[in-house]
PAZAPA-4460 file (N, C-alpha, C; in steps of 0.05 Angstrom, whole numbers, plus 32768, in hexadecimal, padded with zeros to 4 digits):
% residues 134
    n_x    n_y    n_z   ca_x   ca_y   ca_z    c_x    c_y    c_z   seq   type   mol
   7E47   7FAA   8080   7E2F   7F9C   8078   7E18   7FB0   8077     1      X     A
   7E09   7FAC   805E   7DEC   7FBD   8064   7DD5   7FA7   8060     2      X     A
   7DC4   7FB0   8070   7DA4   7FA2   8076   7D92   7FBA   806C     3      X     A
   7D88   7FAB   8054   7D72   7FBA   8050   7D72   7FD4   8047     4      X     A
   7D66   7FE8   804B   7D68   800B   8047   7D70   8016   8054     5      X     A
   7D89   801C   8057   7D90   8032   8064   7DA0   8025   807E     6      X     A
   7DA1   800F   8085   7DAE   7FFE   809E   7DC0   7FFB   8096     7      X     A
   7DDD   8009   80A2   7DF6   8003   80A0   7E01   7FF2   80B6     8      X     A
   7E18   7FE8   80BA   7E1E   7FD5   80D0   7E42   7FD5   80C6     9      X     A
   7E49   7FE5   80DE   7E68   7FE4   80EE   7E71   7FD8   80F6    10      X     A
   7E86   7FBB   80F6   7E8C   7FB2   810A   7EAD   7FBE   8109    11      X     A
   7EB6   7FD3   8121   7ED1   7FD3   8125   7EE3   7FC2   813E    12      X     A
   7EF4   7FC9   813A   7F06   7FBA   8157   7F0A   7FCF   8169    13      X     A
   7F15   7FC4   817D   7F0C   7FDA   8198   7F2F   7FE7   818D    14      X     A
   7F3E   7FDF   817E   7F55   7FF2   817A   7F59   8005   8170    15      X     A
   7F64   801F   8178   7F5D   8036   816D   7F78   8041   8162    16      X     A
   7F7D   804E   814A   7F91   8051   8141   7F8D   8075   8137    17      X     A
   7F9C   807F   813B   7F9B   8096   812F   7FA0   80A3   8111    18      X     A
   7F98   80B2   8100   7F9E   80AA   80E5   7FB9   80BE   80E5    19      X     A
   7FC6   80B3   80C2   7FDF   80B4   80C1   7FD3   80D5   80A8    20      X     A
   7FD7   80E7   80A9   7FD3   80FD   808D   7FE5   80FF   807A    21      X     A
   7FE2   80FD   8065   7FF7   8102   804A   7FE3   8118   8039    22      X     A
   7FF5   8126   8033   7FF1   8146   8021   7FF7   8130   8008    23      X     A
   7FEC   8135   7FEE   7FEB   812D   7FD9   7FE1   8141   7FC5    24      X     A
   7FF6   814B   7FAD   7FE9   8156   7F99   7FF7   8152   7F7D    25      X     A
   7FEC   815B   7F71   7FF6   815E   7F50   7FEC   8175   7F41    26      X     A
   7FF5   8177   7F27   7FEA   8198   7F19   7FCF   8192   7F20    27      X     A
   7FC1   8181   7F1D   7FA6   818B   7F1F   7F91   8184   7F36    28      X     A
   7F9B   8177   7F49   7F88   8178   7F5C   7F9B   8168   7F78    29      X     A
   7F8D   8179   7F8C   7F93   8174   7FA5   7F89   815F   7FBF    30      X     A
   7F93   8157   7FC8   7F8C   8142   7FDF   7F97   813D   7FF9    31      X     A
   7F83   8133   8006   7F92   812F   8025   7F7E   810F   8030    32      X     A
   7F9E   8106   8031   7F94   80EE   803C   7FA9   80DD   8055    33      X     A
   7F87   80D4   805F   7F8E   80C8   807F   7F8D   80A8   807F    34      X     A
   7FA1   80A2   8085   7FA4   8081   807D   7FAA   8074   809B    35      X     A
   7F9C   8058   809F   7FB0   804A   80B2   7F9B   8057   80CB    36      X     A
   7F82   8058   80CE   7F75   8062   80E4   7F5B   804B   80E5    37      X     A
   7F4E   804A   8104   7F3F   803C   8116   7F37   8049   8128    38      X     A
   7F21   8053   812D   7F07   8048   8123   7EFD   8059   810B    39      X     A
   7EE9   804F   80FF   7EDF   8053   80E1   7ECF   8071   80E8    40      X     A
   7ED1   807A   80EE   7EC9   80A4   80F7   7EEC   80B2   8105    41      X     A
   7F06   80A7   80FD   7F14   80B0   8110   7F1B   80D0   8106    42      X     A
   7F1A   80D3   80EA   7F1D   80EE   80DA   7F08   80FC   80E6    43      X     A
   7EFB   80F4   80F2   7EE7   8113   80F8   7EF0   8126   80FE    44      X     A
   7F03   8120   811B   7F10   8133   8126   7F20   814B   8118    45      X     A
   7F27   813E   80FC   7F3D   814D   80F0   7F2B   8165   80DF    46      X     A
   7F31   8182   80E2   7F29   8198   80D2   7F1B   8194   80B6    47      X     A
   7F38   8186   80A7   7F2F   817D   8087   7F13   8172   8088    48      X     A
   7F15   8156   809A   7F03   8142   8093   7EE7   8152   8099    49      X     A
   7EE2   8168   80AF   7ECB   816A   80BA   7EC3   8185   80A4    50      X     A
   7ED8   8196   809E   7ECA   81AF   8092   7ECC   81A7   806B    51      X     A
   7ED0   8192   8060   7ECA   8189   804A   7EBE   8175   8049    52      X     A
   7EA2   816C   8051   7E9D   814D   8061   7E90   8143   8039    53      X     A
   7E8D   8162   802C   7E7F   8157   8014   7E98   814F   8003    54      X     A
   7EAB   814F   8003   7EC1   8146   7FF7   7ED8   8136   7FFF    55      X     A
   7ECE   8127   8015   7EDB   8114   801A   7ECF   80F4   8014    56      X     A
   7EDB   80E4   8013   7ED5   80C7   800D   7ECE   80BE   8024    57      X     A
   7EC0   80A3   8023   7EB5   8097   8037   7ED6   8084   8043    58      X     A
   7ED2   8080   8061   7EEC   806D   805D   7EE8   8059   8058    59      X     A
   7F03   804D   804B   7F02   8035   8038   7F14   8020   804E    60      X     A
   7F10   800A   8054   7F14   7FF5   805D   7F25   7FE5   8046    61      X     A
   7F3F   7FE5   804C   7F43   7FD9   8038   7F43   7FB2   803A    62      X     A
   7F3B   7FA3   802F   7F38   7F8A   8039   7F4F   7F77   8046    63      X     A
   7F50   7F69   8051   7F64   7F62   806A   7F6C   7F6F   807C    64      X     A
   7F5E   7F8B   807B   7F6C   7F97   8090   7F5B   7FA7   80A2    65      X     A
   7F61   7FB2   80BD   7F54   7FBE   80D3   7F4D   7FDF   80D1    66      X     A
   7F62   7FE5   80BE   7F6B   8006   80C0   7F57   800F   80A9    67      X     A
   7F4E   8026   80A8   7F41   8033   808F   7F50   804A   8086    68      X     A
   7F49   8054   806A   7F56   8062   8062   7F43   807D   8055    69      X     A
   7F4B   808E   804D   7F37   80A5   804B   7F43   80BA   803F    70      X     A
   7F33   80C5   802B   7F3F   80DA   801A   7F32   80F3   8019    71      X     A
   7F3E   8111   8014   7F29   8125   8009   7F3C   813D   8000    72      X     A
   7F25   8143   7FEC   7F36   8151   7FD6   7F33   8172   7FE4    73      X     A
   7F50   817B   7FE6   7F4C   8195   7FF4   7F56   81AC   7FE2    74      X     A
   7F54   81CA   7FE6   7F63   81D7   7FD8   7F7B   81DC   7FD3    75      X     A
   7F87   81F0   7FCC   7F9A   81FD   7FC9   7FAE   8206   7FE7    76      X     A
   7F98   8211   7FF3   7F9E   8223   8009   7F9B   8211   801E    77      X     A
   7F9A   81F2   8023   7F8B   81EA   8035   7FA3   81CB   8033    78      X     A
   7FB3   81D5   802F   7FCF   81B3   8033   7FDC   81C0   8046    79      X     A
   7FE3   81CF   8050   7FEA   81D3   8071   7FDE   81C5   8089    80      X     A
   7FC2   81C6   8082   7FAB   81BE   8098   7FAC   819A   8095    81      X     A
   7FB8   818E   807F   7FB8   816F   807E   7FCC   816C   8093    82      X     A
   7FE3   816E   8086   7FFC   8165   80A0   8008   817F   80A1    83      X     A
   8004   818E   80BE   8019   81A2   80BD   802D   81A1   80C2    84      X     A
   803A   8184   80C4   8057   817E   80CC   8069   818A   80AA    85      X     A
   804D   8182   809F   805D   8179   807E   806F   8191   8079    86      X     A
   808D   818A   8066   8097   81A8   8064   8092   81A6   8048    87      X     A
   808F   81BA   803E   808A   81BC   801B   809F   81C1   8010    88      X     A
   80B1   81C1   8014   80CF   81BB   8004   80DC   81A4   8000    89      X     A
   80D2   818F   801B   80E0   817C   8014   80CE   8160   7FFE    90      X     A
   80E4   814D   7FFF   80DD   8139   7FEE   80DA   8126   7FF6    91      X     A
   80CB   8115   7FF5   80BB   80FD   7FF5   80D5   80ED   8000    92      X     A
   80D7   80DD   8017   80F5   80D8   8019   80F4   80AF   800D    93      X     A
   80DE   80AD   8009   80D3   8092   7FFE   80E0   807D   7FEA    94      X     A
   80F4   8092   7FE1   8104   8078   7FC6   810F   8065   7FD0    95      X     A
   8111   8051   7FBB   811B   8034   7FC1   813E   803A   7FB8    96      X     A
   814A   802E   7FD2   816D   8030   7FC6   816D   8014   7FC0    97      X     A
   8184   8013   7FAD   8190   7FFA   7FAA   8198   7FEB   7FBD    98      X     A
   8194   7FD5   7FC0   8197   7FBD   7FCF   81B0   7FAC   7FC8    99      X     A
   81CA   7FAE   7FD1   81DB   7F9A   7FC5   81DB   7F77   7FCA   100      X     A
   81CC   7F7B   7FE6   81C2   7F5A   7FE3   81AB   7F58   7FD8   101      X     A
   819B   7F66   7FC9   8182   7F54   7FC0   818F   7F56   7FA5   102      X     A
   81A0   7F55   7FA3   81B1   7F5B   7F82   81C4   7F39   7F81   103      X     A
   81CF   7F3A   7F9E   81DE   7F24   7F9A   81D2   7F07   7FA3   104      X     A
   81B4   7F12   7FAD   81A9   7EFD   7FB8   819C   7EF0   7F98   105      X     A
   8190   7F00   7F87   817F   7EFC   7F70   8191   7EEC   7F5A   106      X     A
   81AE   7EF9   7F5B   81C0   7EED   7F47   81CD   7ECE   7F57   107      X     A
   81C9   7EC2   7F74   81CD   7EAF   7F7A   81B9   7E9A   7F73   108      X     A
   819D   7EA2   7F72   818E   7E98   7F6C   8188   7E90   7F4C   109      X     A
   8195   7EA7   7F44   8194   7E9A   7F1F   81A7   7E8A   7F21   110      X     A
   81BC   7E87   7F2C   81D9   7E6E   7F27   81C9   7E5C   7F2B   111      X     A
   81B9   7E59   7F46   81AF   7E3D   7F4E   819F   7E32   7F3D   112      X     A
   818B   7E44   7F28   817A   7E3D   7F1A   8182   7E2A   7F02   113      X     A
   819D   7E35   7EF6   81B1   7E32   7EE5   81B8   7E1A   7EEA   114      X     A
   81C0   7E15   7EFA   81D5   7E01   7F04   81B9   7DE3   7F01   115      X     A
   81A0   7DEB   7F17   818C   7DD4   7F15   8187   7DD0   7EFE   116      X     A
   817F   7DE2   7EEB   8179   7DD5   7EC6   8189   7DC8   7EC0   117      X     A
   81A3   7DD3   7EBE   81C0   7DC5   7EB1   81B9   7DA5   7EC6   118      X     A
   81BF   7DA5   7EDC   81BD   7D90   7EE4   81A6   7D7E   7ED7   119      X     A
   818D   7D86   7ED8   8178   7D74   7ECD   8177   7D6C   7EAD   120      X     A
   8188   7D81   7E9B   8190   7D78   7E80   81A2   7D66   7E81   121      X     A
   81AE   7D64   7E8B   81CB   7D55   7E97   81BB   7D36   7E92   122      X     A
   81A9   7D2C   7EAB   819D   7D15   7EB7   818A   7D13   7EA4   123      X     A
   8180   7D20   7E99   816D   7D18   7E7E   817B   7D0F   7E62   124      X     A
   8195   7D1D   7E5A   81A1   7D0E   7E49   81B1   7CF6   7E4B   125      X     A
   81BF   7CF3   7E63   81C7   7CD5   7E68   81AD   7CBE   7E7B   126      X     A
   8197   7CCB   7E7D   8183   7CAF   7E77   818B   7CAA   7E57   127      X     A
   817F   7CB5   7E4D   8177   7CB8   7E28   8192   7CAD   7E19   128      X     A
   81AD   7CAD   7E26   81BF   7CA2   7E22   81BD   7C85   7E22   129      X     A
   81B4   7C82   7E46   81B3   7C5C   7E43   81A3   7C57   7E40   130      X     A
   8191   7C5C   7E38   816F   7C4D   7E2B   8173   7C51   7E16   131      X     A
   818D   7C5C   7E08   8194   7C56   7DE9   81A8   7C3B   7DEA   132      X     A
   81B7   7C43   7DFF   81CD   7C23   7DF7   81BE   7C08   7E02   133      X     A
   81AA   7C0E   7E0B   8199   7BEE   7E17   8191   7BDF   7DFB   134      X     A
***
């Protein structure tokens, strides 16, 4: 909330979460972002956030939720310092595998679908049947 000029107003929860870092880049520009953190200053602590304070984003609150999130665009030389766990060879281990039950669950659900029309064509042409022989 803001009041007026310059009056900003915080309200956090007393829970404190530590932020999560992801290295992010593409050919043309670089990023480091801290997701999933409480309270709304918790990036200070972190190198990035404090020695690029002009190129970072304000954190964003995303709505329904407690955690904020926070971005800033870093160099070349400077994705070590986001997560130095990160290894730079590997790959994103994030893909979606195939699911053989949400395969057999989806095609059960089309039979059932099938089956209720047919049934309701069914009961709609034999009304229409005997409200013809009446």
């Amino acid at each position: 909330m803001i009041f007026g000029r310059g009056t900003r107003l915080n309200v956090d929860s007393n829970d404190k979460y530590a932020p999560s870092y992801f290295y992010l880049e593409n050919q043309q520009s670089r990023a480091c972002l801290a997701a999933g953190f409480s309270p709304h200053k918790a990036t200070l602590t972190h190198e990035l956030f404090k020695t690029n304070s002009t190129k970072a984003s304000e954190p964003v609150q995303i709505s329904g939720d407690s955690l904020f999130n926070q971005v800033v665009l870093v160099g070349e030389d400077q994705g070590d310092t986001c997560d130095p766990s990160r290894n730079k060879t590997s790959v994103c281990a994030g893909t979606l595998d195939k699911d053989p039950t949400v395969n057999s669950v989806t095609l059960i659900v089309l039979a059932l679908r099938l089956l209720f029309f047919k049934t309701v064509v069914f009961n709609v042409l034999m009304t229409l049947r005997l409200w013809m022989s009446l």
